[in-house]
C-alpha positions as CSV (number, residue, x, y, z in Angstrom):
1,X,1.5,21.4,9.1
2,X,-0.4,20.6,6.1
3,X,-0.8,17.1,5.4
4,X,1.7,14.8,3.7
5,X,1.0,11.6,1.9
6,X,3.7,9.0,1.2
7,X,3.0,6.0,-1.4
8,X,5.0,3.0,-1.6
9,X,4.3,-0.2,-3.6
10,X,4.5,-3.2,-0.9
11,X,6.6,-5.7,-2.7
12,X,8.0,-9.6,-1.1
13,X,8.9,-12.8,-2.7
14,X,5.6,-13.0,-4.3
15,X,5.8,-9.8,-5.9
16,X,8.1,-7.6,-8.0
17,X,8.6,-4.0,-8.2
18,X,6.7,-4.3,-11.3
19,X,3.6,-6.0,-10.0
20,X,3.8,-5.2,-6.5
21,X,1.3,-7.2,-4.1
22,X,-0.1,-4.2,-3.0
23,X,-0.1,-0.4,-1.9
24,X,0.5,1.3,1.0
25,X,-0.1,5.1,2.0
26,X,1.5,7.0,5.2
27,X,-0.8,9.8,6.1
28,X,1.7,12.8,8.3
29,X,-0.2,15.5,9.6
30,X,-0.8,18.0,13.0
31,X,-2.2,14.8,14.8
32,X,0.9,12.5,14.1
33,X,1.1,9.8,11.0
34,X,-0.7,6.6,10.4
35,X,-0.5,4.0,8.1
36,X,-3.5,2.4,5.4
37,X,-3.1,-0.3,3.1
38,X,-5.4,-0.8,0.0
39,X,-6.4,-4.4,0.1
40,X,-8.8,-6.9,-0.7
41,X,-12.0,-5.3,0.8
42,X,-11.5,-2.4,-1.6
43,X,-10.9,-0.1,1.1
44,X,-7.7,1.9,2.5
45,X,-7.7,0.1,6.2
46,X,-5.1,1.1,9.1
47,X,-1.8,-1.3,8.4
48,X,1.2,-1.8,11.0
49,X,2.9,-3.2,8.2
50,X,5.5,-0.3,7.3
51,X,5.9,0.0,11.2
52,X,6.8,-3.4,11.3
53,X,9.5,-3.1,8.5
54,X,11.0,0.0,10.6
55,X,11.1,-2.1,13.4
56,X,13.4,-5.0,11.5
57,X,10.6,-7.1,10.1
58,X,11.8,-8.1,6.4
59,X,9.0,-9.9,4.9
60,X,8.1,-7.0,2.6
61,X,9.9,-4.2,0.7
62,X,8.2,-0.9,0.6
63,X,9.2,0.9,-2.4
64,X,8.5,4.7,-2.5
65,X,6.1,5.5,-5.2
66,X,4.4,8.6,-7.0
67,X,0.6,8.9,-6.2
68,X,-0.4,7.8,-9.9
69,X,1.4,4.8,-9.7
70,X,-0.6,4.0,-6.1
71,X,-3.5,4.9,-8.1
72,X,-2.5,2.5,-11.1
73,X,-2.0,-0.4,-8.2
74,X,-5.7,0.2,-6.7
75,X,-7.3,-0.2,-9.6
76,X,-5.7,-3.3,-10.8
77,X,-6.4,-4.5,-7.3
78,X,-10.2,-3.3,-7.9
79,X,-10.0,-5.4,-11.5
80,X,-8.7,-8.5,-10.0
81,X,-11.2,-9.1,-6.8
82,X,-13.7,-8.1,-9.6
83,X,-12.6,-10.5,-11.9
84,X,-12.1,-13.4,-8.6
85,X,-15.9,-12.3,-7.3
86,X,-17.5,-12.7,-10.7
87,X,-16.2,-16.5,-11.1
């Protein structure tokens, strides 16, 4: 199977759908899926955060998004621990 990469924004109650707190990719492919989130080491890193959610934990939303608008998230995650490091 050639692989398949879902995007969602991660959104909870310090977040909107607008400025979602972060992104999250699921990587499907001939050895099975896994999860990364983009996050403040500036780095896609395993997550069990969207497992967790299928499993009945509720403290985030994960909102199915295009792979421009993950891109658009990363780099305003990039700008703000830029912006936090520089202070």
């Amino acid at each position: 199977m050639p692989e398949k990469v879902t995007y969602y924004a991660i959104v909870n109650e310090f977040s909107s759908r607008g400025r979602p707190g972060g992104v999250l990719r699921r990587v499907e492919d001939d050895d099975g899926q896994s999860d990364q989130a983009f996050g403040r080491g500036l780095k896609w890193e395993h997550s069990s955060l969207l497992y967790a959610a299928e499993r009945g934990n509720l403290d985030n939303e994960f909102v199915e998004i295009s792979e421009d608008e993950a891109d658009q998230i990363v780099e305003r995650i990039r700008r703000t621990v830029a912006g936090q490091s520089s202070k």
